[in-house]
N, C-alpha and C positions, 0 to 999 in steps of 0.2 A: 771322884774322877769319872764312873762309870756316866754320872749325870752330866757332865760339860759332853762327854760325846755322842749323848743323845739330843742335845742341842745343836750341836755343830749338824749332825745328818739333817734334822728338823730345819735348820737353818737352810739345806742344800737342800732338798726337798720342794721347799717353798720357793726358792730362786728359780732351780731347774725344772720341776715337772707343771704339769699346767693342771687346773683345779676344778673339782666338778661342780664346787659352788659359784654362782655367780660372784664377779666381783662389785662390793659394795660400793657405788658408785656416788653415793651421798658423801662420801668420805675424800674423794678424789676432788680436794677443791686446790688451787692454786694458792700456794701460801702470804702470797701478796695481796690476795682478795680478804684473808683472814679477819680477826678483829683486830688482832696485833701486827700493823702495816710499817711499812719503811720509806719514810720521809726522802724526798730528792732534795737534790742538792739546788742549787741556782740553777737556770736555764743555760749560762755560757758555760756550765760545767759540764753539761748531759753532749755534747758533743766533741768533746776533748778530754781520755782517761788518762794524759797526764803522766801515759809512759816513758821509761829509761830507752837510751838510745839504743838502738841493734848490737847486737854481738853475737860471734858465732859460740854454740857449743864445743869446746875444744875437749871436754874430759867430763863422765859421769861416773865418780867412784863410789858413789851411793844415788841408789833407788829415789829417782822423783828432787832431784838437787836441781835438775833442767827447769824446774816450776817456778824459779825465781827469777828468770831470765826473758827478756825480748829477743827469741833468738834469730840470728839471722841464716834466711835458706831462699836471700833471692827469690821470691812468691815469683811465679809467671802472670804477671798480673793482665798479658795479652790474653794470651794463649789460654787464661781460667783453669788450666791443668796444670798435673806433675807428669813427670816424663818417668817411666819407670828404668831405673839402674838395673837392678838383679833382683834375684828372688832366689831362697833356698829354702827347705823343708829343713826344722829343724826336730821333727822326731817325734812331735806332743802335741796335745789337741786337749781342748776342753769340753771332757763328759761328767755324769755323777759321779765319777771316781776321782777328776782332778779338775777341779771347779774354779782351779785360778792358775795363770803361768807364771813364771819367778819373771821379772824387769830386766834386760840387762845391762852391763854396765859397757863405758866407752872410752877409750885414753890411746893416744900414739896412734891413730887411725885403726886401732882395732876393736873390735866389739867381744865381747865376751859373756856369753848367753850358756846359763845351767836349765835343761830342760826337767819333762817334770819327771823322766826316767834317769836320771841320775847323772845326765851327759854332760859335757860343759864343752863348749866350742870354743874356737879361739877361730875367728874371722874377719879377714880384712876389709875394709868398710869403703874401700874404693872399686872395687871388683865381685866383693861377692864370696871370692875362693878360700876356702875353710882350712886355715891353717893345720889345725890339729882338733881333733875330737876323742877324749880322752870320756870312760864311765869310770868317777870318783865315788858315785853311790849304789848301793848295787840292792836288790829285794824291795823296790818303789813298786807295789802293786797298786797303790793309790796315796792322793797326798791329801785324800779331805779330810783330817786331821790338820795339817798345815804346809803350805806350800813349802817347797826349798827358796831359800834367800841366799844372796849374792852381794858382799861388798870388796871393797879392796882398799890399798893404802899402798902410797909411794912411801921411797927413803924406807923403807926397814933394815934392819940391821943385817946386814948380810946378804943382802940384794943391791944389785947394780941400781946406778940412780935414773936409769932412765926403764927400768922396769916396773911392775908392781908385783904384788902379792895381793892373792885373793884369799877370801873367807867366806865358806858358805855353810849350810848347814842343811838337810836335806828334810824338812819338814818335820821332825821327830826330834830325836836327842845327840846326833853324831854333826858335831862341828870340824869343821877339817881349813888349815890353812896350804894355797896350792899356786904353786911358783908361776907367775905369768906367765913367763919365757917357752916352757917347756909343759905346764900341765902338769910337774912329778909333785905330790903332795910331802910337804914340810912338816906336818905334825899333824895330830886325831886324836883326838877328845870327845868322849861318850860321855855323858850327863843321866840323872837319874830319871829326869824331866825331861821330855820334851818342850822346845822351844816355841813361842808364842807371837806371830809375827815375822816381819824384817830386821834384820842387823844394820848395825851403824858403825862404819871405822873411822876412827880419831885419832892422829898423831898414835900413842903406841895403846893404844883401844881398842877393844870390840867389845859393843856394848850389845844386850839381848835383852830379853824378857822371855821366861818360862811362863810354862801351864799351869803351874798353881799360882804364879803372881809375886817371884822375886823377882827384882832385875840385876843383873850381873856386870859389870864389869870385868874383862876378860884384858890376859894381858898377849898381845898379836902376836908374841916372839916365839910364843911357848904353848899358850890355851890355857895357860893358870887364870885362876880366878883371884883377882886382885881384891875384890870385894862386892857384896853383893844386900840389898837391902830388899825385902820384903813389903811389897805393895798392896798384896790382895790381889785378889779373883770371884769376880760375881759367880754363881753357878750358871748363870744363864747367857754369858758372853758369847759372843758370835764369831765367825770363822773374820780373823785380819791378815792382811801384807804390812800392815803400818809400821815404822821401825821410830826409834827416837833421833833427836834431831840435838845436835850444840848451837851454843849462845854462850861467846863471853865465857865462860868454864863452868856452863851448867846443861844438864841434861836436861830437856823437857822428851816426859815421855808419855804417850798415850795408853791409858787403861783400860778398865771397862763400867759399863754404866754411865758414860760419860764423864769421867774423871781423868784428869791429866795432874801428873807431878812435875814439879820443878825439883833437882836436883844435885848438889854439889860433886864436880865432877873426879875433885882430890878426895872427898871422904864418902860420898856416898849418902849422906844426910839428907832427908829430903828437907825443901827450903822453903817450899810452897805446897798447895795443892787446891783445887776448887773442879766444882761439878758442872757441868752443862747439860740442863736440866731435858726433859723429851717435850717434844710438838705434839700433845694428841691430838691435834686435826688431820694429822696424817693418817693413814693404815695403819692396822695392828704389829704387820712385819715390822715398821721402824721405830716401834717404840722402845727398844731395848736401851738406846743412849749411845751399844759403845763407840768409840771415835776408831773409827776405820783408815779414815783419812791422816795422810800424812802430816803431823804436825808444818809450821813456816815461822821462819821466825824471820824477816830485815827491818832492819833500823830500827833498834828497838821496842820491835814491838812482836809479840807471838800470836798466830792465827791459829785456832781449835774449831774442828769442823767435827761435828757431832751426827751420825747417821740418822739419829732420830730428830732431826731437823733445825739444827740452830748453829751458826757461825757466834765466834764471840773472840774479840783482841782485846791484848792484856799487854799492859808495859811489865818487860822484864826484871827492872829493876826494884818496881813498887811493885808488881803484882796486882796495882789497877785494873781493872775490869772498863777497859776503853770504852767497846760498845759492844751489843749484843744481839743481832737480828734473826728474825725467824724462817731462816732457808739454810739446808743440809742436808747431808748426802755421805756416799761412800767413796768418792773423789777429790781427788788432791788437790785443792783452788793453784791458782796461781796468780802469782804478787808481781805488779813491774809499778813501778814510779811511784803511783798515790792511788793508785787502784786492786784489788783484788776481785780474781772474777772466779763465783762458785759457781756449780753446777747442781741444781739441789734434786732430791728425790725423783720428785714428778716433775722433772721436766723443766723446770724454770734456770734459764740462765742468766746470772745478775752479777753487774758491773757493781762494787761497794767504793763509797771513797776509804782509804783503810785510816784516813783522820776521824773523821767524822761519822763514820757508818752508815752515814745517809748512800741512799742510790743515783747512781749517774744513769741506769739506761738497764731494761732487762729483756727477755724473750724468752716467750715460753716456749716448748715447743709438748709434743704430744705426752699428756701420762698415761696413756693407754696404745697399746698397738692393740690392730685391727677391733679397734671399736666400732658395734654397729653391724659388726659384718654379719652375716648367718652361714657361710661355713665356718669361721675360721673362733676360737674360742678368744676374747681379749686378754692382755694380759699386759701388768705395769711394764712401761718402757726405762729401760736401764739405759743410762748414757756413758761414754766413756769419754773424759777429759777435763777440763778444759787443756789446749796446749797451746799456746802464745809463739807465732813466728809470723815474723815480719809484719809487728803491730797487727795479726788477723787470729783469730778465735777458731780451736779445731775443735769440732766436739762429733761423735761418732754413736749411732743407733746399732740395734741389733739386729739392724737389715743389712749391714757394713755401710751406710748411707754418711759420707763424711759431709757436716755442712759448715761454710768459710762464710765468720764474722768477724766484721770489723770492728777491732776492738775498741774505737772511738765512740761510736753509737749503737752498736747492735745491730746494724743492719745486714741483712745476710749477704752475701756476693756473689755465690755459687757451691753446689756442694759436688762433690766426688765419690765415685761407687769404686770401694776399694773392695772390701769382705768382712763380716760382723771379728770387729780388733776384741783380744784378750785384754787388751792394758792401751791406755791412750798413745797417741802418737809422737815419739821421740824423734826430737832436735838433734842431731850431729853434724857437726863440721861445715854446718852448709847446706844439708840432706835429712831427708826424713825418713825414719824407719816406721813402719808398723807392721807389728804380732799379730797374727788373726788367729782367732779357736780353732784352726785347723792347724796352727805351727805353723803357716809358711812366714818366714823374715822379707820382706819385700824392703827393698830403698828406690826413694825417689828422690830427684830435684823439679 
């Protein structure tokens, strides 16, 4: 135990502080230039990806569920801007103490946001004004150990049907289920482990992953453990949000090393499993493998994004290995029609057809900030997103630099200076929210 948490710091270290050695610049190549390239598609296909029709966000009861959607928020396609709604401070910021913010979730017009002090808001998403702010966790001096996670689940048993019930867990080992309506907490469950990642609610679920490497099945009414199967745990895994995902009555769930399980959702059996191997054309930071990124799974078929550099889709039923390209990252792709668009390491963002794995269209954008410069030290560029609205590409720098592509061809269209976002930018109802490392909740249309 004492060695994963000398990783995880080493891990924050290397993300947040800036380094006296040069960085290796030989290393920093574009993985499309590699030896192992990505074949395009036909020429009428590189300008048409092929997406599902508009729809608005109506409800996010799990973390990163908006990533399979074209969602709709009315683009100002005049005007090139968002008109800003409101803005509130929601109490958290990201330093070396809390290196990531929890997602939050969305249903009935309201938002519902656990900061990384233990807070959980209930706020109305047409206005801005904070229904109730209730602290459910209390002694958060820091969560770089593991972020607190947040999901929820309608229809429970003893809740109104137009409510939900939330589930979170506050980075460590204390799971607690907490009444939508009101904030007053339902049940708490301390663990001997701290938890590993994001949470997943399912009909009467909560599924998790510990810090040694069980995964759980949790039953939502009570916090008993229905059943739990033992996965492993690398010594050297790195700090995730990633939670598991269903399919058809199985769990795929992300591990570490780059390994993902396939799962039965009645026994707990695993049914599957296969690795995704590391890029070492990249840097040293990304060679660890693990899958950071949010598992996908539509129409049969599962997307594994691997931070050490490689995408690969798999049919769920055979466990086929579809295809397997060399671009990845620690961002959650997102899927509409016949296209998936990652966002990978250094910089590269690429349109995939999700049949064929061949490329429809890509753009890189910088792997280094302030390179060249002689004040300023260079240092790899982290991107946040991709986020799909209104058929257009949101993808965000750690200058807060929002830039809008077209998710047909890649072409840019113009970008927006919001403020360096903690977590990409979320779809609701029509409106866009984003988190910046200082905590503020901004919405726009």
């Amino acid at each position: 135990m004492p060695n994963k948490y000398i990783l995880f710091f080493t891990f924050i270290i290397l993300f947040g502080c800036s380094k006296n050695d040069s960085v290796d610049l030989s290393n920093a190549i574009n993985i499309f230039q590699s030896k192992k390239t990505i074949s395009f598609v036909n020429k009428k296909e590189r300008e048409n990806s092929r997406l599902e029709n508009l729809s608005k966000q109506k409800e996010i009861l799990n973390s990163k569920s908006y990533n399979l959607n074209n969602s709709k928020i009315n683009f100002p396609i005049k005007q090139l801007h968002f008109n800003k709604k409101w803005e509130i401070d929601t109490d958290q910021s990201v330093d070396d103490k809390n290196p990531y913010l929890p997602d939050p979730l969305f249903f009935a017009s309201k938002i519902y946001l656990l900061n990384n002090n233990g807070y959980l808001f209930k706020i109305n998403s047409i206005d801005g004004k904070i229904l109730w702010k209730k602290q459910i966790f209390k002694d958060l001096e820091n969560t770089i150990i593991g972020t607190p996670a947040i999901s929820a689940a309608k229809y429970v048993s003893g809740v109104k049907q137009e409510s939900i019930t939330l589930y979170a867990h506050n980075g460590s080992n204390i799971l607690l289920a907490i009444n939508g309506d009101n904030g007053k907490i339902i049940w708490e469950k301390k663990r001997d482990l701290p938890f590993r990642g994001g949470i997943t609610s399912f009909k009467n679920f909560i599924f998790a992953s510990d810090f040694d490497g069980n995964f759980l099945a949790i039953d939502n009414r009570n916090g008993d453990t229905l059943w739990n199967v033992f996965l492993g745990s690398e010594y050297n895994s790195v700090y995730t949000t990633a939670r598991p995902i269903i399919a058809k009555n199985k769990i795929i769930v992300p591990a570490t090393s780059g390994t993902f399980f396939i799962i039965s959702i009645d026994t707990g059996e695993v049914l599957f499993s296969e690795n995704i191997s590391s890029n070492y054309q990249l840097p040293k930071l990304f060679h660890t493998g693990d899958i950071v990124a949010n598992p996908l799974y539509k129409n049969g078929i599962v997307y594994i994004v691997s931070q050490a550099g490689f995408t690969a889709a798999f049919d769920l039923e055979t466990s086929e290995t579809l295809w397997n390209v060399p671009i990845g990252g620690f961002e959650t792709p997102v899927v509409s029609g016949k296209t998936i668009f990652i966002i990978g390491n250094m910089g590269q963002l690429a349109a995939i057809d999700t049949i064929s794995g061949k490329l429809r269209w890509e753009k890189n954008f910088p792997s280094y900030l302030n390179k060249n410069s002689f004040f300023t030290e260079e240092e790899i560029a982290i991107y946040k997103g991709p986020t799909l609205v209104d058929s257009k590409i949101l993808i965000s720098n750690q200058k807060g630099i929002i830039s809008i592509i077209d998710a047909n061809n890649g072409t840019e269209i113009n970008t927006v200076n919001v403020d360096e976002l903690a977590i990409p930018p979320i779809p609701v109802d029509g409106s866009l929210l984003f988190l910046t490392t200082k905590g503020m909740l901004l919405a726009y249309k």
